[in-house]
N, C-alpha and C positions, 0 to 999 in steps of 0.2 A: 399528587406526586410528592414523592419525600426525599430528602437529599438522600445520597450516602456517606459512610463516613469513612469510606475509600482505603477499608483495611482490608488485608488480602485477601486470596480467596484459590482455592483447588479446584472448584469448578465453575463452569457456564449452565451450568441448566436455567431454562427457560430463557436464555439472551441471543437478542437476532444477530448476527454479524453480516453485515452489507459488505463485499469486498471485491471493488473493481479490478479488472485485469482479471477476474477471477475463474477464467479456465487457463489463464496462463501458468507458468511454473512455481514463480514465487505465490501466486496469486492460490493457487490451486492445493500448494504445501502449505499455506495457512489455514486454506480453510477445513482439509485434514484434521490438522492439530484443533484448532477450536472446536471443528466436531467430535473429537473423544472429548472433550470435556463437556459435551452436551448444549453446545450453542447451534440454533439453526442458522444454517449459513445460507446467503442468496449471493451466486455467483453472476454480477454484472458485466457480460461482454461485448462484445463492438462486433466481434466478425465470427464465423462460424456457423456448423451445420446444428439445426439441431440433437440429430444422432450425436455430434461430440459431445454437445452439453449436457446429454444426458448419460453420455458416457464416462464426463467428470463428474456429474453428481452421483453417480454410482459407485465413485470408490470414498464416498463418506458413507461412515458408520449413522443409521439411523439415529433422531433422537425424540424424546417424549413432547419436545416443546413443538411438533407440525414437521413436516414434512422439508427439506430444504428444496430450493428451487431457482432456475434463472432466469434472468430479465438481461434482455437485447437494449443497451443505449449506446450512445454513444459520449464519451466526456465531454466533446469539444460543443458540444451539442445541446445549448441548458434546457429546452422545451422534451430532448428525450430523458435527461437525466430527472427532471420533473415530473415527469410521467413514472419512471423508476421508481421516485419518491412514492407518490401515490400510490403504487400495485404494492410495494412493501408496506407501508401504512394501513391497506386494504386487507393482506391479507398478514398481517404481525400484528392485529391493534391498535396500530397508529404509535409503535414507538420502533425504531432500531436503538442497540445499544454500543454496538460497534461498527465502526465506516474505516476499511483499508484501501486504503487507495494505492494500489501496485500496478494501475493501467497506467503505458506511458510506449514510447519506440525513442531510437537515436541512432546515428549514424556518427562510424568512425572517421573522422575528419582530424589529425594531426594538431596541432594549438600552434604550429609556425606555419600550415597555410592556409594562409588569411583568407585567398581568391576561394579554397574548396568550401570555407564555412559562408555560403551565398545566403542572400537577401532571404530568399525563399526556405532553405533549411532553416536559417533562425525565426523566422514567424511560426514555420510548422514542429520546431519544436519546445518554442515558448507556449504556442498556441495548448500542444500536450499536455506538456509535463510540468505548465506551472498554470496558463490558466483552465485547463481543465481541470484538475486538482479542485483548484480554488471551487468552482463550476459545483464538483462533487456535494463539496463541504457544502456549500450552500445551498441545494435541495437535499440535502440531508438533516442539518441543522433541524430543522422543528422537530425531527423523529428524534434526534439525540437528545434532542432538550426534555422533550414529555418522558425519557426514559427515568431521570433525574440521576444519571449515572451515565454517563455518555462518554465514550471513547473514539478518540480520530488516531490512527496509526497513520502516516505518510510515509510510503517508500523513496525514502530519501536517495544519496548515495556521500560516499566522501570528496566525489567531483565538488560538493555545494561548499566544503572549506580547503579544500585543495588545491582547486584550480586544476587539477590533473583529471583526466577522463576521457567522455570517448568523443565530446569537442567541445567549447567555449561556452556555446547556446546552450548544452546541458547543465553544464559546471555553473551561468546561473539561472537556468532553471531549478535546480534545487537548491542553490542559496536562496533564490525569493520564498521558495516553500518552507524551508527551514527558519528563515524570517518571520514570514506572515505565517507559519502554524505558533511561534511565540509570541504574537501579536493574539492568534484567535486562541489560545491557552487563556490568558488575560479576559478576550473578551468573551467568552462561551463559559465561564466559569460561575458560580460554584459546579454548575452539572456538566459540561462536557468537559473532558480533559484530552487534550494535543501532542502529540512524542512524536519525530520522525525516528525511523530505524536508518540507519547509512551503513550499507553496504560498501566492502571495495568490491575486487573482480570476484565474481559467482560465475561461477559452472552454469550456464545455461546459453542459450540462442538469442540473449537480449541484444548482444552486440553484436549485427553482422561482419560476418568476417573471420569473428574470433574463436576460436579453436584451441585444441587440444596444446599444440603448441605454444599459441600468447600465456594460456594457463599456467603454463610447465613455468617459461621464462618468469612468469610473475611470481609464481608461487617460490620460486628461489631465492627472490629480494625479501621475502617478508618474512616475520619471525617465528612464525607459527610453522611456517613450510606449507605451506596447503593453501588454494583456494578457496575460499567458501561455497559452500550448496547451499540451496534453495530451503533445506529443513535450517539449514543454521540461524537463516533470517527469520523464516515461519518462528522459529523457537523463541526467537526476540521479541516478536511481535504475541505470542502467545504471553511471553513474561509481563510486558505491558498490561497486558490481561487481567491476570492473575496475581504475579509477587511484586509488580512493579507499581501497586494502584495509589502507592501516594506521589507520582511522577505527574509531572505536567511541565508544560514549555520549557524540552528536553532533546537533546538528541542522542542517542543509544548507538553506537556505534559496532559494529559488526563486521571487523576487517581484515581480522589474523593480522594485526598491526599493521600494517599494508600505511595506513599515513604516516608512520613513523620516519 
């Protein structure tokens, strides 16, 4: 194994990309964009028929380095997400070089009532979207390490310095990840490097409830005018990739100002 020296780069060929949540919509626009560049992607999902999964691997562009492919785990779950480790391992060589973690759920819960945000929402979505996260990183770690060139994207959001979002137990759910991924920059370094992406409001089904209308209202307050799509985040996450390779314990923010 040989370091890199983490100058840039226009393509992926020959680079595995592991990315949870990844029949979902952010999850699914990244692995897109990483597949034109020539990374094989493995889309890890929780739920689903296999017909869907092979109907999201069907809209990646083929590439030279094998075949892309998906594995059934579950985050919260460290004995399936180890199993994951291993079938990637088994069939990539035994290194991945990219880990996105965009699996995650929440629910809208107001941050003035207290009663709606209950005992049972915050364990299940600490349980999620901070220690499954974590869960990831850590049977993935050994594949990132033997790449000697290792990348962790975390799907952040700007709830993690905000405090604003879609309830309290999310907002810090991703401060602890935005934390401890600058904690594991530090410690997984010289070979793997750590960025979250933070999104504000994106155009998708993440947050039930929310619609066409929350969109509209938000996109008014922020300075861009627009909400963000799902390519706008892939995009970030692709830059990490690619133009952003001397970044590590960072967060990239992706908001149409929206924290301002």
């Amino acid at each position: 194994m040989s370091l890199s020296d983490f100058a840039p780069t226009d393509r992926l060929d020959g680079r595995v990309a592991v990315i949870t949540g990844g029949t979902g919509a952010i999850g699914l626009a990244t692995a897109l964009r990483l597949a034109r560049l020539g990374a094989r992607c493995v889309l890890v999902h929780r739920s689903g028929t296999p017909d869907a999964t092979l109907a999201a691997l069907a809209t990646l562009p083929a590439v030279a380095g094998g075949a892309h492919f998906g594995l059934r785990a579950d985050i919260t779950d460290s004995a399936s997400l180890q199993a994951a480790a291993a079938a990637v391992a088994a069939q990539c060589g035994g290194v991945a070089h990219i880990l996105v973690n965009s699996a995650g759920h929440t629910k809208a819960v107001p941050a003035g009532d207290l009663e709606g945000l209950t005992d049972e929402l915050i364990d299940d979505i600490l349980r999620v979207n901070f220690r499954g996260v974590f869960a990831t990183i850590r049977a993935f770690a050994p594949l990132l390490k033997a790449s000697g060139d290792g990348l962790v994207v975390n799907i952040s959001s700007i709830a993690g310095f905000t405090g604003s979002g879609s309830n309290l137990a999310y907002s810090a759910a991703k401060a602890g990840i935005d934390v401890v991924g600058d904690a594991l920059a530090r410690a997984l370094a010289p070979t793997v490097r750590v960025i979250s992406v933070s999104p504000g409001v994106v155009d998708s089904s993440f947050v039930p409830g929310r619609g066409a209308d929350f969109n509209a209202k938000a996109a008014a307050t922020m300075p861009l005018r627009r909400v963000g799509t799902v390519d706008d985040v892939a995009a970030a996450v692709q830059a990490c990739a690619t133009t952003l390779r001397y970044a590590t314990g960072t967060r990239i923010v992706v908001d149409g100002g929206r924290h301002l």
